[in-house]
C-alpha positions in Angstrom: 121.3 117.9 109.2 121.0 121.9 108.6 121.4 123.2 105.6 121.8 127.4 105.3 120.7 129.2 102.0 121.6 132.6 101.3 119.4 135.0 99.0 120.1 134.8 95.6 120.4 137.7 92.8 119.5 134.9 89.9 119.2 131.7 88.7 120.8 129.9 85.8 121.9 127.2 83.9 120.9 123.8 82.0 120.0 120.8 84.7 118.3 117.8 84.7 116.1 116.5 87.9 116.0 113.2 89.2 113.9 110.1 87.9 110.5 110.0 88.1 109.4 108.6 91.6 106.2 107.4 90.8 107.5 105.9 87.7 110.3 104.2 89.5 108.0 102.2 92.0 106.0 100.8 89.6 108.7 99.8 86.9 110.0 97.5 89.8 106.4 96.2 90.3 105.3 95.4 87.5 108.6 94.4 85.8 108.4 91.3 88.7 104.8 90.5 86.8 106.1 88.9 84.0 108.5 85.9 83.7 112.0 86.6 82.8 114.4 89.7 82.3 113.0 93.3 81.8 115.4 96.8 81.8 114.9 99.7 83.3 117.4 103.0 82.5 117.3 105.7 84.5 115.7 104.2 87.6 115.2 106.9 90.9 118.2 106.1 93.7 116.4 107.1 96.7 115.1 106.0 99.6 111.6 105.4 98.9 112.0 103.8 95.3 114.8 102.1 96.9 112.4 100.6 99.8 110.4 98.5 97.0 113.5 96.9 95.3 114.4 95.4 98.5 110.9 94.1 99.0 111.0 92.8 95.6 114.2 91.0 95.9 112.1 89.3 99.2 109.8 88.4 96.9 112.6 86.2 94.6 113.1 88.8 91.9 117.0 89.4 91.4 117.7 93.0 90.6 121.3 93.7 89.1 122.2 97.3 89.2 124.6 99.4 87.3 124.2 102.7 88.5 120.7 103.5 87.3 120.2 101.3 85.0 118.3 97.8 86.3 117.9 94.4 84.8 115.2 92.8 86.8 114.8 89.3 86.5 111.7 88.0 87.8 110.5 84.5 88.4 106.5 86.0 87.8 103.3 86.9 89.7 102.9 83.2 89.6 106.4 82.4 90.5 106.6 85.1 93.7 107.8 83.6 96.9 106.4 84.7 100.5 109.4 86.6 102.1 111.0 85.0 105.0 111.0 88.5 107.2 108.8 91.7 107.7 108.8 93.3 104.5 110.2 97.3 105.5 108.5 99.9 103.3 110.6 102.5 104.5 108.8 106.4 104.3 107.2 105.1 101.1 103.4 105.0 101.0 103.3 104.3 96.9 105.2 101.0 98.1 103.2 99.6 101.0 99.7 100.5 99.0 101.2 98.8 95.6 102.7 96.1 97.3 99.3 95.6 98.8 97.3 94.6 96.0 100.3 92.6 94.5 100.7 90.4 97.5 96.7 90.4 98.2 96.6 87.4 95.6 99.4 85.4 96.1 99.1 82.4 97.7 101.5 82.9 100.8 101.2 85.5 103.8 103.7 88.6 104.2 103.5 91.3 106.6 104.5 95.1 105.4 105.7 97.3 108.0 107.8 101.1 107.6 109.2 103.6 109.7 107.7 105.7 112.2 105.7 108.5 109.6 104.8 105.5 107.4 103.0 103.7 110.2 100.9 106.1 110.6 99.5 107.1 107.6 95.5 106.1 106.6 95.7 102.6 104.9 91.7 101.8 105.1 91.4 103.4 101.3 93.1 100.5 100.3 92.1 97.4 102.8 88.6 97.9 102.4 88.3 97.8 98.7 91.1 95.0 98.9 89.0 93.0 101.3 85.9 93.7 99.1 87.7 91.7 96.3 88.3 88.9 98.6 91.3 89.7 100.2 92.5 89.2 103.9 94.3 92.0 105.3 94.7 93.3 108.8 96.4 96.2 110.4 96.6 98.6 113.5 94.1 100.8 114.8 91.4 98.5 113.7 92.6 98.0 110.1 93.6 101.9 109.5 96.9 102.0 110.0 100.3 99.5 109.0 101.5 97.6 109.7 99.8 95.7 107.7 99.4 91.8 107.9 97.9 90.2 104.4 96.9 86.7 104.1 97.0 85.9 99.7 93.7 84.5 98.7 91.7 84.3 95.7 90.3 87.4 94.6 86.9 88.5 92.4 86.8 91.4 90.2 84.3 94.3 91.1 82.8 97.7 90.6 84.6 100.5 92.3 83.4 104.0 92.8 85.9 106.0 94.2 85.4 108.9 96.4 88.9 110.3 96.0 90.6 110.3 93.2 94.2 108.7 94.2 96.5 106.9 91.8 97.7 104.8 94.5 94.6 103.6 95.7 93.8 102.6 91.5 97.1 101.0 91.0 96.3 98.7 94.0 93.2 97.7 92.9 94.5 97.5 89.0 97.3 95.1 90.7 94.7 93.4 92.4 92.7 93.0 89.4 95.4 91.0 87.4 94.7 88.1 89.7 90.8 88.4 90.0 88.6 86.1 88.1 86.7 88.3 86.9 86.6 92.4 85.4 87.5 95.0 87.8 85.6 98.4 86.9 87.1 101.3 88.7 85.5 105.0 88.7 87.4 108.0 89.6 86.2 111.4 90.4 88.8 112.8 88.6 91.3 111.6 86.7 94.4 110.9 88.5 97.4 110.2 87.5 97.7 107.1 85.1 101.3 106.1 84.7 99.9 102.6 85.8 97.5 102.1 82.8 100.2 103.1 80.7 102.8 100.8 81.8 100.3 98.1 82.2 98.7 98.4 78.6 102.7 98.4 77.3 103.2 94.9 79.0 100.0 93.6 77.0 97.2 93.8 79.8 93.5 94.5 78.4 92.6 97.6 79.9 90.0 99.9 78.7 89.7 103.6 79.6 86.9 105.7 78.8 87.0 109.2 80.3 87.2 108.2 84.3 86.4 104.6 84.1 89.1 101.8 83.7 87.6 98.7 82.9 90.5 95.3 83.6 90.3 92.0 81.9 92.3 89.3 83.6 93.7 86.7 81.9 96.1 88.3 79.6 99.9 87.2 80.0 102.0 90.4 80.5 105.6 90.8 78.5 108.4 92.2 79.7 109.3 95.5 80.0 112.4 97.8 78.6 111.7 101.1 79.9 113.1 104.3 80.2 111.8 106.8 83.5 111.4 110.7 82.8 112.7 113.4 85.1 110.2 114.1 87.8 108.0 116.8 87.3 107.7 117.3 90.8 111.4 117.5 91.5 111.2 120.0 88.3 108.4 121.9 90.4 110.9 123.3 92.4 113.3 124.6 90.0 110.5 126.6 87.8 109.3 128.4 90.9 112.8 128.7 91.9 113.6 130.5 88.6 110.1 132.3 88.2 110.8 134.1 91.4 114.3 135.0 91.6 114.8 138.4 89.4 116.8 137.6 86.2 116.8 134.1 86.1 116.4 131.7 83.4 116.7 127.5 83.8 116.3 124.9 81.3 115.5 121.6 82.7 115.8 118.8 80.3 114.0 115.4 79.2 110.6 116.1 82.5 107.8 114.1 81.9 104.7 116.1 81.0 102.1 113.5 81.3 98.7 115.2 81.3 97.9 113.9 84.9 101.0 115.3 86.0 101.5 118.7 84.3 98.8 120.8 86.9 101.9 122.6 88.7 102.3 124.0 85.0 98.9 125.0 84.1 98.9 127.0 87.9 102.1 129.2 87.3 101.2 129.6 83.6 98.1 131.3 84.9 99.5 133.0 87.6 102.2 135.2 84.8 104.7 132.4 85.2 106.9 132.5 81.5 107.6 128.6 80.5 107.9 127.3 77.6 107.8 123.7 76.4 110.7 122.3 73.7 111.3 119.1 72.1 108.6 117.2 72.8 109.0 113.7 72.6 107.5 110.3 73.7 110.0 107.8 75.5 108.4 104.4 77.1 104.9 105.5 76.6 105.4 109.1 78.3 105.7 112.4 77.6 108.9 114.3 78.2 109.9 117.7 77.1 112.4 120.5 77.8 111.2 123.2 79.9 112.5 126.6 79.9 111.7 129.5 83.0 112.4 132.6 82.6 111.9 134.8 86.1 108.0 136.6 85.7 105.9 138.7 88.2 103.3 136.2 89.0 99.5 137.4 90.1 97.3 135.1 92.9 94.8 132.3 91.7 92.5 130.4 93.5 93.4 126.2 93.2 90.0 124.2 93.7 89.4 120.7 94.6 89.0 119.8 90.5 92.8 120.5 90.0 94.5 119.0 93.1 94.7 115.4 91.2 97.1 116.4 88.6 99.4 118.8 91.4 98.9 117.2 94.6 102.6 117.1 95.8 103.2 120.3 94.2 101.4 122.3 96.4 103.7 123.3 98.9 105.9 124.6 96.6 103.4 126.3 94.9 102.8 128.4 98.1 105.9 129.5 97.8 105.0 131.1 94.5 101.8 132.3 96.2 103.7 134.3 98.7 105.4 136.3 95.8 102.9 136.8 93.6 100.6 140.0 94.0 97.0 139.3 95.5 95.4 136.9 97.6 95.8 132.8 96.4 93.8 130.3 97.6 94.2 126.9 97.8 91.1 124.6 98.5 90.0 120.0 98.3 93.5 119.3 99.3 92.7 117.5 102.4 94.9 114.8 101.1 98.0 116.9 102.1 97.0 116.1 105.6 97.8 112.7 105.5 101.0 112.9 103.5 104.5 112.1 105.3 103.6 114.8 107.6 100.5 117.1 107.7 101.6 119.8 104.8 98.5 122.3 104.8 100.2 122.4 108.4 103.9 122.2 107.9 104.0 124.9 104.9 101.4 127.5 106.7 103.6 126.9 109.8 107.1 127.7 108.0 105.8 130.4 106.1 104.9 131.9 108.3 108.1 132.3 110.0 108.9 133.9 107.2 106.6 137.2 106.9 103.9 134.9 104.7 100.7 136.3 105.6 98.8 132.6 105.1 95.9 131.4 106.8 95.8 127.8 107.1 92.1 126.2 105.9 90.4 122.6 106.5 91.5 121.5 103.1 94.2 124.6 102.1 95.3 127.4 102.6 95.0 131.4 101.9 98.0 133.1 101.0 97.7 137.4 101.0 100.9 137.6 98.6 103.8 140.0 98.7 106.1 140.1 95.8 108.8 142.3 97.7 110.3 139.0 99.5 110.5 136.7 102.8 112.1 137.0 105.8 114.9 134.5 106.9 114.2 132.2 109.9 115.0 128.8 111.1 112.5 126.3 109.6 112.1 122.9 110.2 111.2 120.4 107.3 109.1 118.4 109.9 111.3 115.3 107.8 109.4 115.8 104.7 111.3 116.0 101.7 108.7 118.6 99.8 108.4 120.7 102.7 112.2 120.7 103.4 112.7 121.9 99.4 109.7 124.2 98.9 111.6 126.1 101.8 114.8 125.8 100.3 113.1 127.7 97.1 111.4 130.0 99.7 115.1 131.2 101.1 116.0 132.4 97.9 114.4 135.2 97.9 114.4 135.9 101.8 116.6 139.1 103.2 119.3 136.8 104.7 120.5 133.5 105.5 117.5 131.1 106.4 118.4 127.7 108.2 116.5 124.4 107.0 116.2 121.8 110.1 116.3 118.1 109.2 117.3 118.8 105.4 118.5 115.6 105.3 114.8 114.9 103.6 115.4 115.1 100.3 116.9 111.8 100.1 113.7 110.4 100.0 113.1 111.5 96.5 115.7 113.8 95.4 119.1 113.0 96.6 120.8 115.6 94.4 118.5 118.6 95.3 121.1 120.1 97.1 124.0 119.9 94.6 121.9 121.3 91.3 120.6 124.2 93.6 124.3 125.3 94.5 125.1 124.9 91.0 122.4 127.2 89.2 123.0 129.9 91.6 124.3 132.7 89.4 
């Protein structure tokens, strides 16, 4: 699919984003830990969020749906069933890593498979702290890379010092950790993001948290759940560099969540000149969520070390965008995670950019962008069938000199199938 964007004169109106996507994932999860019916409003129809209900359902949970709004009822972690077929992750990472130290405790084999990008993305941070806890897991490319084969066995608690801070590597091992028999201790470099400890310590686990460290008691029987999921603060991401660089533009995007661990991509532009405020702050489920309002700003460069890439890690590509039009060099550094997202982004977004008059030289772990607030030039890009890259370029041809041409924008579905329909209708 191609998807052609003319340059805009400015931005404007009153939108809501799609559901949280890491929020999603894990309500499915965990809602299949505990015996019975939990509700989920709001839940995230794409592709990727999509991907775990199915392999929950192969699990024996029944998920009714009414739109977005999910009863899940769930037999328990106890009552789980080993799926008769290959259980198909799909694109989604957050599933197959989850799913990995959910099913590396039960008592049946399962094998968890995805498509073609999926396959081969790194899958060692997980199997090897997995297998330390007395799991048996086995994949390609001597255990690196899915599909991944996972034979349930008992599991021990254990001490983890992590090298990388990566919420998906600590909600494995905190999944894991429900079924150990003893604590799991897990140290982070950084704090990541911890919409797992939240949800978890809602359903009634014992977790304590003290700066970085998470300590998990086993034992504890887990309630059910009646949640409600946030807009996605990284589907907002786009928007409020959307309306920060269009001239005469103001958006506000209503009900994000502004969890701490997620909020970096607001701290960046506020420090760059961006003008956002925060409204009606409220907690729903456990979470924060807020209005945002953007009003359009001449933004100055910054330099993004390896200390803030936790709480903004799939914001970055999008934040180059903002880069490009701000005045000054921006740098970008510690993002070497980007490299082993659905595609390599350091390399997709310096690629496309590029195309497009950015003057950004691509780094080990970043990027340096030479910004030049005067605007882009169209091009065909390609999206390299990553739904970030494909809508930090649709944010970028908004402010090129004519019509730019997105290849394989049929991306967004992973995360943000209505992308396309809220950026037609704020264009002023």
């Amino acid at each position: 699919m191609q998807q052609r964007i003319n340059p805009v004169k400015a931005l404007s109106g009153d939108i809501e984003v799609s559901a949280d996507k890491s929020i999603s994932h894990r309500s499915a999860m965990f809602a299949a830990l505990a015996q019975s019916e939990s509700r989920i409003k709001n839940y995230l129809l794409a592709e990727d969020t999509l991907s775990t209900c199915r392999c929950m359902e192969q699990l024996g949970v029944k998920i009714v749906r009414d739109n977005n709004n999910f009863i899940i009822n769930s037999p328990g972690i106890e009552g789980l069933m080993e799926p008769a077929a290959v259980l198909d992750c799909g694109n989604s990472g957050t599933s197959m890593r989850l799913m990995s130290g959910l099913l590396a405790g039960r008592s049946f084999n399962s094998i968890l498979s995805g498509d073609e990008s999926l396959s081969n993305r790194p899958m060692r941070r997980i199997i090897e702290p997995l297998t330390s806890m007395g799991a048996h897991i086995w994949g390609r490319e001597n255990n690196s890379k899915p599909p991944l084969a996972i034979q349930g066995s008992k599991l021990r608690g254990g001490k983890f010092n992590m090298s990388v801070a990566s919420a998906q590597v600590k909600s494995a091992l905190l999944l894991a950790g429900l079924q150990a028999d003893n604590p799991t201790v897990i140290i982070e470099p950084h704090r990541s993001r911890d919409h797992s400890e939240r949800m978890l310590q809602d359903m009634g686990a014992e977790l304590r948290i003290e700066d970085n460290q998470i300590t998990l008691i086993p034992g504890k029987s887990l309630s059910v759940c009646d949640w409600s999921v946030p807009g996605d603060i990284s589907s907002a991401a786009f928007f409020l560099v959307a309306a920060t660089i269009v001239p005469d533009s103001e958006l506000r995007i209503r009900q994000v969540g502004i969890n701490p661990t997620r909020t970096g991509i607001i701290q960046a532009l506020t420090k760059m000149g961006a003008n956002i405020k925060i409204e009606n702050n409220t907690i729903i489920a456990g979470e924060p969520v807020a209005d945002l309002i953007i009003k359009s700003a001449q933004l100055k460069g910054i330099t993004v070390n390896k200390e803030m890439i936790p709480e903004m890690i799939d914001e970055i590509p999008v934040l180059a965008v903002a880069m490009a039009m701000s005045q000054g060099e921006s740098v970008v550094q510690g993002a070497n995670e980007l490299r082993v997202k659905e595609t390599d982004r350091i390399q997709a977004i310096s690629t496309e950019l590029r195309k497009m008059g950015v003057d950004i030289t691509e780094l080990e772990d970043g990027f340096v962008v030479q910004g030049n607030p005067e605007g882009l030039k169209a091009a065909q890009v390609f999206s390299y069938g990553d739904h970030r890259i494909a809508m930090s370029l649709a944010v970028a041809a908004l402010v090129a000199d004519k019509t730019t041409e997105i290849l394989s924008s049929e991306a967004v579905n992973i995360s943000f199938p209505e992308f396309w329909g809220i950026m037609e209708s704020i264009i002023a």
